[in-house]
Each structure stands twice: as structure tokens, then as C-alpha cells.
C-alpha positions in Angstrom: -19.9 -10.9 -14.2 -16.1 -10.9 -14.2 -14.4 -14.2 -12.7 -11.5 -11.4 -10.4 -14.9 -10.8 -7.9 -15.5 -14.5 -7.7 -11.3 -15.4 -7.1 -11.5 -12.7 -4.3 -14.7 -14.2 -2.6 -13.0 -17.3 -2.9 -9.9 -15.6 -1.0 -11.6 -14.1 1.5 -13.4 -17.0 2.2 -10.0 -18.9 3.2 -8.1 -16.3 4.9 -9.3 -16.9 8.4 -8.6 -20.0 7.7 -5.2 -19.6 6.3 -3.9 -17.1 8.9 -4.6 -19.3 11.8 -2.7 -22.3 10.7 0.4 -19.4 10.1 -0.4 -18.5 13.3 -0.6 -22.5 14.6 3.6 -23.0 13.9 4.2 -20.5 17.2 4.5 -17.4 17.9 4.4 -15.1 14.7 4.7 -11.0 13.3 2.0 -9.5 11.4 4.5 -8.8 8.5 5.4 -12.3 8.4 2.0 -13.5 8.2 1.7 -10.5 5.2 5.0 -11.9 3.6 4.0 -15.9 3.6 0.0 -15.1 2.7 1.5 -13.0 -0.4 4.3 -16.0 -1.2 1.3 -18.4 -1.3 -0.8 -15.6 -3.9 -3.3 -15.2 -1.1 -3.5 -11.2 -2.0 -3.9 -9.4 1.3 -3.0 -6.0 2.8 -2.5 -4.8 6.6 -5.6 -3.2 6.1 -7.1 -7.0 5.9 -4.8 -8.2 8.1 -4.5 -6.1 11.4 -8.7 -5.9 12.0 -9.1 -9.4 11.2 -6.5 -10.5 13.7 -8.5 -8.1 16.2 -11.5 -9.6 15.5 -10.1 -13.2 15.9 -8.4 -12.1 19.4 -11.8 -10.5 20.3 -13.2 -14.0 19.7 -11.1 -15.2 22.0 -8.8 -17.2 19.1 -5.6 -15.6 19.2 -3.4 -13.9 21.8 -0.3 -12.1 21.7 2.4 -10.7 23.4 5.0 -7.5 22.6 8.5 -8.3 22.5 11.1 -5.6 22.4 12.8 -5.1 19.1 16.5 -3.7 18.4 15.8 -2.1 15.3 12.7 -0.3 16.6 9.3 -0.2 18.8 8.4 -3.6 20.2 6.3 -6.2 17.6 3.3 -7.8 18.9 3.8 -11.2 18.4 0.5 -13.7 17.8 -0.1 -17.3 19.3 -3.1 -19.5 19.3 -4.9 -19.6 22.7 -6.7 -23.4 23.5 -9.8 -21.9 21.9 -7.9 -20.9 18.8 -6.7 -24.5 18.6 -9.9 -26.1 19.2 -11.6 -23.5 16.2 -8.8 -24.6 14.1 -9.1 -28.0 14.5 -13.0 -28.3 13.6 -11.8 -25.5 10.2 -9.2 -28.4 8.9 -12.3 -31.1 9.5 -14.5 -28.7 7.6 -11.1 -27.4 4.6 -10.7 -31.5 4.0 -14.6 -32.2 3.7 -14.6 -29.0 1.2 -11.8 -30.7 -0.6 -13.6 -34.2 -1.1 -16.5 -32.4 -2.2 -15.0 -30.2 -4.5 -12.6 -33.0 -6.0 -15.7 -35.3 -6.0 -17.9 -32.7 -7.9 -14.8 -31.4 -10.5 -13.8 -35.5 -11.2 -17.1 -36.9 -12.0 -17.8 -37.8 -16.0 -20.2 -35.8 -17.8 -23.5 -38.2 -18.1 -24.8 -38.5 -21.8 
């Protein structure tokens, strides 16, 4: 078993998460999302990216809107809709319990 499957299904299993708290700040790019999630080591690609934000605005999660650009075609540009905000909400409840549990289980003494 090699530990680089487990960090990726670890990843993975945050990305959702991570992209819509990006996307929480206001109005965002797609390549911006690519550049902060890669600042922050999360390892993702537009092949990642662009079907899971269509999934998440067929969910109902995310809308956006296209906004002409003077350097090219017009960006689509991603915002939370109330749903979106109310999913997120209940994912940070769930992130911190994660977090207590995990620092809970990693802190404890070993018995003898």
C-alpha cells in the first residue's frame, strides 16, 4: 500500500469542501480557484476543477455569471447561491467536529 493513494483520498475528500469556502469570499475565476488550491498544496487540475464546479451548480450550490474580459473571451465568474451558503455552513460544523476528533484521537497517550 503506498501512503501517495491515501494523501490523495485525503485530498479529494476536502476539495468540495475547500473550493466552496474560495468560492464564499465573492465572486471568483476558475484559474484563481486553480492558483490558490495549488498555493495551499491542494494538487488539483481543471480537469478536477471545471466538472466538479458543474456538479456543485447542478446541485444547486453555486451560480455564476460571464463577465466580459479585455484581454480575451468573457470569464465565468462563481458565487455561492443561499443553498451553497447553507451546505457550507453545515460542511464547517462537520470540518471542526473532524478536527476535534482527529486532534482528540492523534493527542491521546499510548495506555501501558
Amino acid at each position: 500500500m503506498k501512503v501517495e493513494n491515501t494523501q490523495v483520498q485525503m485530498r479529494k475528500g476536502i476539495l468540495e469542501y475547500c473550493i466552496l469556502e474560495i468560492i464564499s469570499r465573492g465572486e471568483v475565476y476558475a484559474s484563481d480557484m486553480l492558483e490558490e488550491l495549488t498555493s495551499a498544496k491542494m494538487i488539483v487540475v481543471e480537469g478536477t476543477l471545471y466538472p466538479l464546479l458543474t456538479r456543485l451548480k447542478n446541485a444547486g450550490l453555486l451560480d455564476y455569471s460571464w463577465v466580459e474580459s479585455t484581454s480575451g473571451p468573457p470569464r465565468k465568474y462563481y458565487t455561492l447561491t443561499a443553498t451553497g451558503t447553507e451546505f457550507l455552513d453545515q460542511l464547517r460544523h462537520t470540518w471542526q467536529e473532524l478536527v476535534d476528533s482527529t486532534t482528540f484521537i492523534t493527542n491521546r497517550k499510548k495506555s501501558n
